[in-house]
C-alpha positions in Angstrom: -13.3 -24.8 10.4 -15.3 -21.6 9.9 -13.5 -18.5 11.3 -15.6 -14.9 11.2 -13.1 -12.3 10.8 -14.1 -9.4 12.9 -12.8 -5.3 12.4 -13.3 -2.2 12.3 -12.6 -2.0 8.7 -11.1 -4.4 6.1 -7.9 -2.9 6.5 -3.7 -4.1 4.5 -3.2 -6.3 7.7 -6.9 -7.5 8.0 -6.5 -8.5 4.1 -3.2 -10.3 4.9 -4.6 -12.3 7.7 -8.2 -12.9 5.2 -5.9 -14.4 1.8 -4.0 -16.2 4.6 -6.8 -18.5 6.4 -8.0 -18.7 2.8 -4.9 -20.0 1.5 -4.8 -22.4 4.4 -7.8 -24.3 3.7 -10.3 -22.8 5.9 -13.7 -21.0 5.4 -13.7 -17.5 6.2 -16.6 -14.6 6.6 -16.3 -11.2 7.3 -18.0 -8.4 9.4 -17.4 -4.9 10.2 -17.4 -4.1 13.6 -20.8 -1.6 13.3 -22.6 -4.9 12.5 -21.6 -6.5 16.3 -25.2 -7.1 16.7 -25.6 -9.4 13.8 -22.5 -12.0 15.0 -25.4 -14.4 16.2 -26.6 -14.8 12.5 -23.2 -16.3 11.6 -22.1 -19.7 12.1 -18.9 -19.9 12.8 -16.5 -21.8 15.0 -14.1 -19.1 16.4 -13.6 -15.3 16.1 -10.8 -13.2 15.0 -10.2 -10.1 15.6 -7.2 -8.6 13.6 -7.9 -4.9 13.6 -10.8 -3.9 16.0 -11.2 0.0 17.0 -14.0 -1.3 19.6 -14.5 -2.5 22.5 -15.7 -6.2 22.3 -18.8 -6.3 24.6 -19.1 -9.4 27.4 -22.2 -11.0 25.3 -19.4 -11.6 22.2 -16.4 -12.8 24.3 -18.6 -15.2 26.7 -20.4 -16.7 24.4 -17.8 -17.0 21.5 -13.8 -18.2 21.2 -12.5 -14.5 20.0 -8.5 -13.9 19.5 -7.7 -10.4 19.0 -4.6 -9.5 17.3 -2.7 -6.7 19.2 0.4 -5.3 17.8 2.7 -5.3 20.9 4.7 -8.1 22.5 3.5 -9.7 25.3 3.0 -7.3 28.5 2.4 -4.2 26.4 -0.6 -3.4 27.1 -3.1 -0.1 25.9 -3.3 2.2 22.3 -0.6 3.3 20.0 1.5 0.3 20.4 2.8 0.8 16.4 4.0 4.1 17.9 5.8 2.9 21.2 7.5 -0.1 18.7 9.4 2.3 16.8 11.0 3.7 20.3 12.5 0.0 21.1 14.9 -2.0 18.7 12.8 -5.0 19.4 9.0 -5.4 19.2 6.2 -7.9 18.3 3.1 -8.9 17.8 0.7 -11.0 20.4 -2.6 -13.2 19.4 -5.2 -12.9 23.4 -8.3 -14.2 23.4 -10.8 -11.6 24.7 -12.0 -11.1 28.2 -13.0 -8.1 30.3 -10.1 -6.4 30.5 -8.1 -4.1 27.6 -5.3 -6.8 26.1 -5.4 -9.1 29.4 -6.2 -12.1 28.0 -4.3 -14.8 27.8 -1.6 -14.9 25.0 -2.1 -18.2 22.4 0.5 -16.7 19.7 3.5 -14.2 20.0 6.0 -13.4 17.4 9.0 -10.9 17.8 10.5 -8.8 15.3 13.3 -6.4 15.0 12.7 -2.5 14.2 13.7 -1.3 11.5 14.6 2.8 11.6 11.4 3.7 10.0 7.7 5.1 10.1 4.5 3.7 11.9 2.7 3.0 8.9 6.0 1.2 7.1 6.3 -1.0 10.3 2.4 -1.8 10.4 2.2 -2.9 6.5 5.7 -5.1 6.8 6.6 -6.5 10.2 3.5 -6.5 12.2 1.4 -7.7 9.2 4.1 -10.7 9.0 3.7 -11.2 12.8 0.1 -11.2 12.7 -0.2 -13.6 9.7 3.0 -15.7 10.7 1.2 -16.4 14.2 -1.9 -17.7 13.0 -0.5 -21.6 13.1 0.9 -21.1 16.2 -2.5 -19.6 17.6 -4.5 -22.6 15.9 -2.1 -25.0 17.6 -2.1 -24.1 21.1 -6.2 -23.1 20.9 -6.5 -27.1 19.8 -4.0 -28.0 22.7 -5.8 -25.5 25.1 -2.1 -24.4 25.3 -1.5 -20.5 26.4 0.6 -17.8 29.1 -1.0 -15.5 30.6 -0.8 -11.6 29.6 1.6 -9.8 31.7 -0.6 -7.3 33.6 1.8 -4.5 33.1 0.2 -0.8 33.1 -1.6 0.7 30.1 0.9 2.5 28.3 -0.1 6.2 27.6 -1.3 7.8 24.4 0.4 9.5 21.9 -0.5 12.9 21.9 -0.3 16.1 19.4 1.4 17.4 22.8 4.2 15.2 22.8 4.9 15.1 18.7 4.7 19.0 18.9 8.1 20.1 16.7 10.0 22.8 18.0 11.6 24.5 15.0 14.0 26.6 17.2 15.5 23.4 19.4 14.7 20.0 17.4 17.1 18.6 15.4 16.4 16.6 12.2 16.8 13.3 13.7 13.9 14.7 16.3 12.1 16.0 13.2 11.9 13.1 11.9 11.3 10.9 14.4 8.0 12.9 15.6 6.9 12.5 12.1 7.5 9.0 11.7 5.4 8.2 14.8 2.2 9.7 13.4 3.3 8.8 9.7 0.6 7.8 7.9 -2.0 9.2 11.0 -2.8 10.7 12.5 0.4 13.1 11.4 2.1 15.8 13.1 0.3 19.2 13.9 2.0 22.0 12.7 1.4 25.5 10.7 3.5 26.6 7.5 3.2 29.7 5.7 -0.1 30.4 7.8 -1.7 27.4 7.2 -2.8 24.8 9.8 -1.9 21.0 9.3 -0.8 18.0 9.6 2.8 16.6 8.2 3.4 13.6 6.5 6.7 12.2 4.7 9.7 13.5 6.7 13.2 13.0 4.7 16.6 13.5 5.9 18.4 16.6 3.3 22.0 16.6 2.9 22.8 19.7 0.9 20.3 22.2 1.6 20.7 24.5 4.5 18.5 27.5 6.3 16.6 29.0 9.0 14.8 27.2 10.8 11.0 26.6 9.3 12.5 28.7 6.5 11.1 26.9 2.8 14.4 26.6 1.0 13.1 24.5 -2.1 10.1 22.4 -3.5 10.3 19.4 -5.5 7.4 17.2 -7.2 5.1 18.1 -4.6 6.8 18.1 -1.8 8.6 21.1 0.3 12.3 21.7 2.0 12.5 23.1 5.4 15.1 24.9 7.2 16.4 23.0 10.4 18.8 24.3 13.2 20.9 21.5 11.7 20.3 21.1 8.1 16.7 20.8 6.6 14.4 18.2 5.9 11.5 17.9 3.5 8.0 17.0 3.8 6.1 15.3 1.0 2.6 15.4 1.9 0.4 18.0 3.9 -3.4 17.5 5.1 -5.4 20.5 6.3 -7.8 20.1 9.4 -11.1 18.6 8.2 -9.2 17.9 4.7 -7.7 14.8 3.7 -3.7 14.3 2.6 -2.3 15.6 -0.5 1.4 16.6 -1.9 2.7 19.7 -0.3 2.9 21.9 -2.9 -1.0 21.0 -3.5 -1.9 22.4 0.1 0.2 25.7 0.0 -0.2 26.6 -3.5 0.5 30.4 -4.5 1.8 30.6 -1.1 5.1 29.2 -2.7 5.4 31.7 -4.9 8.7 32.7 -5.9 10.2 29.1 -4.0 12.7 27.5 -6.3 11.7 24.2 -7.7 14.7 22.0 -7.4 14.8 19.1 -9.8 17.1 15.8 -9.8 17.4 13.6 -13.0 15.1 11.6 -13.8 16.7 8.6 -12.2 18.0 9.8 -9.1 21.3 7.8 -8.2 21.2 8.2 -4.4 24.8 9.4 -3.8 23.4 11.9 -1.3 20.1 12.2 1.7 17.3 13.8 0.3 13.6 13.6 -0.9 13.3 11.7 -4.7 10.5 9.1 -5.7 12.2 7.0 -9.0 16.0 5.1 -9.1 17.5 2.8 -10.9 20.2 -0.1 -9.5 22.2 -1.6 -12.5 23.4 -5.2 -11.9 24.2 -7.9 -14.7 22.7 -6.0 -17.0 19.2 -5.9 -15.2 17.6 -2.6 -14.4 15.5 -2.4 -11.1 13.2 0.6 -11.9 11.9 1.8 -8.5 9.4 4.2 -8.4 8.8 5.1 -4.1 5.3 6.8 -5.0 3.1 7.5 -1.8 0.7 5.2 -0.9 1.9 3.8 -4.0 -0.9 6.6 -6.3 0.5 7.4 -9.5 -0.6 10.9 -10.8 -0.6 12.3 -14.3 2.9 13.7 -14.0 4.5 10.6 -12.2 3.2 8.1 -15.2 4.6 10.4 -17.5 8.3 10.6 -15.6 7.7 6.6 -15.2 7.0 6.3 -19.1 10.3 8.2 -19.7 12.5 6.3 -17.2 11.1 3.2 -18.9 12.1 4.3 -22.6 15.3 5.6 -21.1 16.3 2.0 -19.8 15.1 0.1 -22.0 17.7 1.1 -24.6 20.6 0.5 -21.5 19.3 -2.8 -19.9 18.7 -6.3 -21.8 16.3 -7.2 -18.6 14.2 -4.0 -16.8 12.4 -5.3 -13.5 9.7 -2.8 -11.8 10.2 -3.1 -8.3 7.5 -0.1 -7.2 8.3 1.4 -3.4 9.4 0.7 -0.3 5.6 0.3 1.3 3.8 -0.6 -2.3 4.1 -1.7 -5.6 1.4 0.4 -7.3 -1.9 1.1 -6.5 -2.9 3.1 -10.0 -4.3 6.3 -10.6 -4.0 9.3 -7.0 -7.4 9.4 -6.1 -6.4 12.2 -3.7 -5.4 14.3 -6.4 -8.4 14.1 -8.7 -10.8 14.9 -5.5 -8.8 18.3 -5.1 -9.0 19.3 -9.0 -11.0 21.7 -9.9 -11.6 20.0 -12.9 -12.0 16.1 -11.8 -13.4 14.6 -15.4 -10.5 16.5 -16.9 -7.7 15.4 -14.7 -9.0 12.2 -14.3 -9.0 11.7 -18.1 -5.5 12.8 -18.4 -4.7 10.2 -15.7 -5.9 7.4 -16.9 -4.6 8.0 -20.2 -1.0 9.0 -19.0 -1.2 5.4 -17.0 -2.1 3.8 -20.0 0.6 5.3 -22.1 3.0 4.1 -19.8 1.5 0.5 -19.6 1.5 0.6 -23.6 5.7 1.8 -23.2 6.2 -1.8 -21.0 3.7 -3.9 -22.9 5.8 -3.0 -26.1 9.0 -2.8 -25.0 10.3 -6.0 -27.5 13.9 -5.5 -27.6 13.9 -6.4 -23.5 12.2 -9.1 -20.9 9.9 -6.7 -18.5 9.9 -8.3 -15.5 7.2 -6.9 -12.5 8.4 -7.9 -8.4 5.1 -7.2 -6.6 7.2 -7.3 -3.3 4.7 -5.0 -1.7 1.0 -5.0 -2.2 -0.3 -4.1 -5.3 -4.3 -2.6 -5.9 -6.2 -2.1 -8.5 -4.4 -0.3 -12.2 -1.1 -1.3 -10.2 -2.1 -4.7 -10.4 -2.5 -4.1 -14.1 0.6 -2.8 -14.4 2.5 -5.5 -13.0 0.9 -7.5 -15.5 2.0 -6.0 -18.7 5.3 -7.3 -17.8 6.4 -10.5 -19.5 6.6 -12.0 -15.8 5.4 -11.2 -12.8 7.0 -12.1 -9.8 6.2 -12.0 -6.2 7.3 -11.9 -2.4 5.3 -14.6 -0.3 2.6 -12.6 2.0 2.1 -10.1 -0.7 -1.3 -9.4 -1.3 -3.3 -8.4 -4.5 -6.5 -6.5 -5.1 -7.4 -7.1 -9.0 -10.7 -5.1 -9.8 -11.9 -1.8 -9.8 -15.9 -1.8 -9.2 -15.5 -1.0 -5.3 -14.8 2.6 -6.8 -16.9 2.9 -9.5 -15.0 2.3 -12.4 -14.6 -0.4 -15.3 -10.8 0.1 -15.1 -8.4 0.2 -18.0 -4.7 -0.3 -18.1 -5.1 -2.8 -20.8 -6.6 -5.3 -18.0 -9.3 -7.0 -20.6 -6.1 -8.1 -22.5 -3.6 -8.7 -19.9 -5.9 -10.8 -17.2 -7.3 -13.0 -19.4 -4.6 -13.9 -21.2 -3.1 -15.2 -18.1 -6.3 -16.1 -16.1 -8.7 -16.9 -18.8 -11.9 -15.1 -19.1 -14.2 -17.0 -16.7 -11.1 -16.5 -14.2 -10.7 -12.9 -14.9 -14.6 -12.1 -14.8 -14.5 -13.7 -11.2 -12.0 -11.8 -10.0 -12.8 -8.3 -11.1 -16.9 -9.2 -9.9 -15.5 -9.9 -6.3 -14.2 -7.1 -5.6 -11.8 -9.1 -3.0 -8.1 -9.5 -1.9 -6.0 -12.8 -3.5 -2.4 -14.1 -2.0 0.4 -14.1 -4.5 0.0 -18.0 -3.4 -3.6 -18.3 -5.0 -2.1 -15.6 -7.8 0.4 -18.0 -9.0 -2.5 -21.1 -8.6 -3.8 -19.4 -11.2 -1.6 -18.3 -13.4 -1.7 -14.3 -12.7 2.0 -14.3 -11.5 5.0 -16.9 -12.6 6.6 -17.2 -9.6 6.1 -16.8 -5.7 9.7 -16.5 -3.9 10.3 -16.4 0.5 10.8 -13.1 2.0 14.5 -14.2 3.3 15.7 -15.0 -0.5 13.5 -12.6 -2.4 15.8 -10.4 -3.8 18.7 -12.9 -4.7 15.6 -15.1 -6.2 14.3 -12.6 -8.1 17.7 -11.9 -9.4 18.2 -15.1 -10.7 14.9 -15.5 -12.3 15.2 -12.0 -14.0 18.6 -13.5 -15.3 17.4 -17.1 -16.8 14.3 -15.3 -18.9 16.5 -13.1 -21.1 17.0 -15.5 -24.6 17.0 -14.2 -28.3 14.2 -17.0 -28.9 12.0 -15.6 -26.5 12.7 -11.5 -27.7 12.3 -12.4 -31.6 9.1 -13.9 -30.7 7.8 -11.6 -28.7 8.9 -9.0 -31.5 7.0 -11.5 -34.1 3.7 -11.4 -31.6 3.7 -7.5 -31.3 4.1 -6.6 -34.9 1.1 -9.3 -35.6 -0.8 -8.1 -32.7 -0.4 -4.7 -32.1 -3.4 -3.3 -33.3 -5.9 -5.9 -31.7 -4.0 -5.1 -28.4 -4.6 -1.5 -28.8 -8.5 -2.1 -29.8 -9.3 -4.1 -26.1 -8.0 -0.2 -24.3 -9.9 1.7 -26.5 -13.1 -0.3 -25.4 -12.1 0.1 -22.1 -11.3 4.2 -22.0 -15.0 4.2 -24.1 -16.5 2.9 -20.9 -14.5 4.4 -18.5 -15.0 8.0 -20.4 -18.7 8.8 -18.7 -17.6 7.6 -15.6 -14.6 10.3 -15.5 -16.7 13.1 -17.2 -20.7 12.6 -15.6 -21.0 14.9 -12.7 -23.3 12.2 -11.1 -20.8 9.5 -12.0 -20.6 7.1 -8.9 -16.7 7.0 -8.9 -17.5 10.8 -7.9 -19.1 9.7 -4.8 -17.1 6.7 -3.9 -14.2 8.4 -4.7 -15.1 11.1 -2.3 -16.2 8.7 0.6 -12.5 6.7 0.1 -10.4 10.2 0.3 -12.2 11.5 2.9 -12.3 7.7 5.0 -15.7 7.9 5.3 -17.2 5.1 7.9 -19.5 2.5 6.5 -22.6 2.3 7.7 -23.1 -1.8 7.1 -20.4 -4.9 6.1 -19.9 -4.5 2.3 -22.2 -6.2 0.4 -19.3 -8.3 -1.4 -18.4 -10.0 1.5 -21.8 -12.0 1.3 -21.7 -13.2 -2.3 -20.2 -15.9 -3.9 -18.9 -16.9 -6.8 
């Protein structure tokens, strides 16, 4: 069967749904919603929808099968359904096949879910993504069995307004705080002015020990700020100015924080109190879970570098480190956001780079240890790469992986001419970098880019276990032996790689300039990418 994947853009949960028809045998296309008009040059047997902006007009629904994907249990109805999820301790996600009214069709899949306390964009990536991908055999099953219940007409629920996540600073306590910010967390975020300047906020966590006025700044702290509640204070990690797209804090307000105290925690923060930190470490059997919570899982130049230390730091305390990334991400390399802002972009995007590869060279030759990488969240582009200087790599089923760079311009380093095809093999690795599309951890391990592939219900106590059997003396005094013999040839595949990445940092009229621009600023596309149609 040929299924057209139609959306608005090819979004986490759109990617999730694409490596999962692919992984289950079937032929899959793809086209953006601005190209509607071209679905009669496709053939195809049915549509799916899993992340459409647009209304679907009558000549597409009539003529074709289309299931839309709508993240709301059956009988919710209408937009912002992420939002009204995280106001119920049970929610889930429905599969309708279109018809003339907004989410009335009838239903042909429905999965439920518990909600977890957290924020719109958390619950999207995780447990609607799952719902949407876990429904698909139960959709193909009862549209081969013409098997389906009807929508429950129920009314369209209102939007979510600026109005109604308004904070009041004088009256809202942190638990309101937080909860108007985690409804518009990671858009459209939560209007607001501070120190003078209008914006949106982004990245709301509870603090425990800080105390002040209300709205009063009490600290900052590797980009983000501390605000005074009538209860306590909270922080906010990320700021985006109207017209402006989202950066840390600190970035947005500037010399406006003059004279704010910068509040630092050790390196590896050990969680014995609420408040706003990005690395940690959990000690267990003498493994080391490194977890660095970076958001939107961008690494900058000063978060490699604090990564590099933790991993030197560990690696004389641990006989097995495992990087486990954050809670919505493993990695997704160097903060794109960040370099669009400098006022020096070739300059800061050469220390970047470099700082990531520094890091990737402290893993790569860490050889009194097994490095061990859980991709339990999605991984893109260097983070990919850094997963894979690990000895293993390790991954939750559902995860999905974006190995390549070219989409932005850039040849890519992080050691990735060394790492993929050493795993891969060159043809392999030369496919996958061209495409410039997603891969399941399924396919991933198929081809040798990760080890092993465990469930979500016994991920963690797997990847325990597995972390566990790899360390041997064997396998560290050969990996010591390989090194030392190796070292310099290793070292030779990034310099050829930060030789052709150079002009592409420092060029004004480098592409990754533009592309990089269009991606921070989410600019629409006017056509369907042109990798969708190739093949390889």
């Amino acid at each position: 069967m040929t299924i057209l994947i139609l959306c608005t853009t090819f979004n986490s949960l759109t990617q999730a749904v694409y490596v999962r028809l692919k992984d289950m045998g079937y032929q899959v296309q793809v086209l953006y919603a601005v190209d509607i008009k071209k679905i009669p040059d496709f053939t195809f047997d049915l549509i799916l929808a899993p992340f459409l902006k647009t209304y679907l007009p009558e000549t597409i629904w009539k003529n074709y099968p289309t299931f839309i994907f709508h993240p709301g249990p059956r009988g919710d109805r209408g937009p912002n359904g992420v939002e009204h999820g995280l106001e119920h301790t049970q929610w889930g996600g429905v599969w309708l096949k279109a018809n003339e009214t907004y989410d009335g069709g009838d239903i042909y899949a429905e999965v439920a879910f518990s909600v977890r306390d957290t924020y719109k964009a958390s619950l999207y990536r995780q447990e609607i993504t799952k719902a949407a991908v876990s429904g698909l055999e139960q959709l193909f099953a009862n549209i081969a069995n013409d098997r389906s219940v009807p929508q429950l007409m129920q009314p369209l629920h209102e939007r979510f307004t600026q109005e109604k996540r308004q904070i009041d600073w004088l009256h809202d306590t942190i638990d309101t705080i937080l909860k108007k910010i985690y409804q518009a967390d990671s858009f459209p975020g939560v209007r607001d002015e501070i120190l003078g300047v209008p914006c949106y906020l982004f990245g709301g966590w509870r603090e425990e020990k800080f105390k002040g006025k209300p709205k009063e700044i009490l600290a900052k702290r590797d980009g983000a700020i501390c605000l005074g509640t009538v209860d306590g204070a909270v922080w906010i990690s990320h700021l985006k100015e109207p017209g402006g797209f989202k950066l840390p804090a600190t970035y947005v307000l500037k010399e406006r924080l003059k004279g704010v105290k910068e509040d630092r925690l050790p390196l590896l923060f050990d969680k014995s109190y609420a408040t706003f930190y990005e690395t940690s470490v959990e000690m267990r059997d003498e493994v080391a879970y490194l977890c660095f919570n970076f958001h939107n899982g961008a690494m900058s130049t000063a978060q490699c570098i604090r990564l590099k230390y933790a991993v030197e730091y560990l690696r004389e305390r641990c006989k097995v480190l495992v990087l486990v990334g954050g809670m919505d991400f493993f990695s997704n390399g160097i903060h794109l956001n960040i370099l669009e802002d400098s006022q020096k972009q070739g300059e800061d995007g050469w220390a970047n780079i470099n700082a990531m590869n520094d890091l990737i060279r402290s893993i790569l030759f860490s050889d009194e240890i097994v490095t061990v990488a859980s991709l339990a969240r999605n991984a893109g582009a260097g983070g990919v790469f850094l997963a894979l200087a690990c000895d293993f790599v390790v991954a939750r089923e559902g995860v999905v992986l974006n190995p390549h760079y070219k989409t932005l311009g850039l040849a890519g380093s992080e050691y990735h001419t060394y790492t993929l095809p050493k795993r891969v093999g060159e043809e392999k690795a030369h496919e996958l970098l061209e495409a410039c599309l997603p891969i399941s951890a399924i396919e991933a391990q198929k081809i040798g880019m990760v080890d092993a592939v465990f469930e979500d219900e016994v991920y963690y106590e797997k990847l325990h276990e597995f972390a566990l059997e790899k360390y041997d003396d064997d396998f560290i005094w050969e990996k010591q032996e390989f090194l030392e013999e190796n070292a310099e040839k290793i070292e030779v595949f990034k310099e050829e790689e930060i030789r052709i990445m150079h002009p592409q940092f420092w060029e004004p009229e480098s592409l990754f300039h533009r592309l990089r621009k269009e991606f921070v600023y989410k600019t629409c596309l006017g056509s369907t990418p042109e990798r969708f149609f190739k093949t390889y």
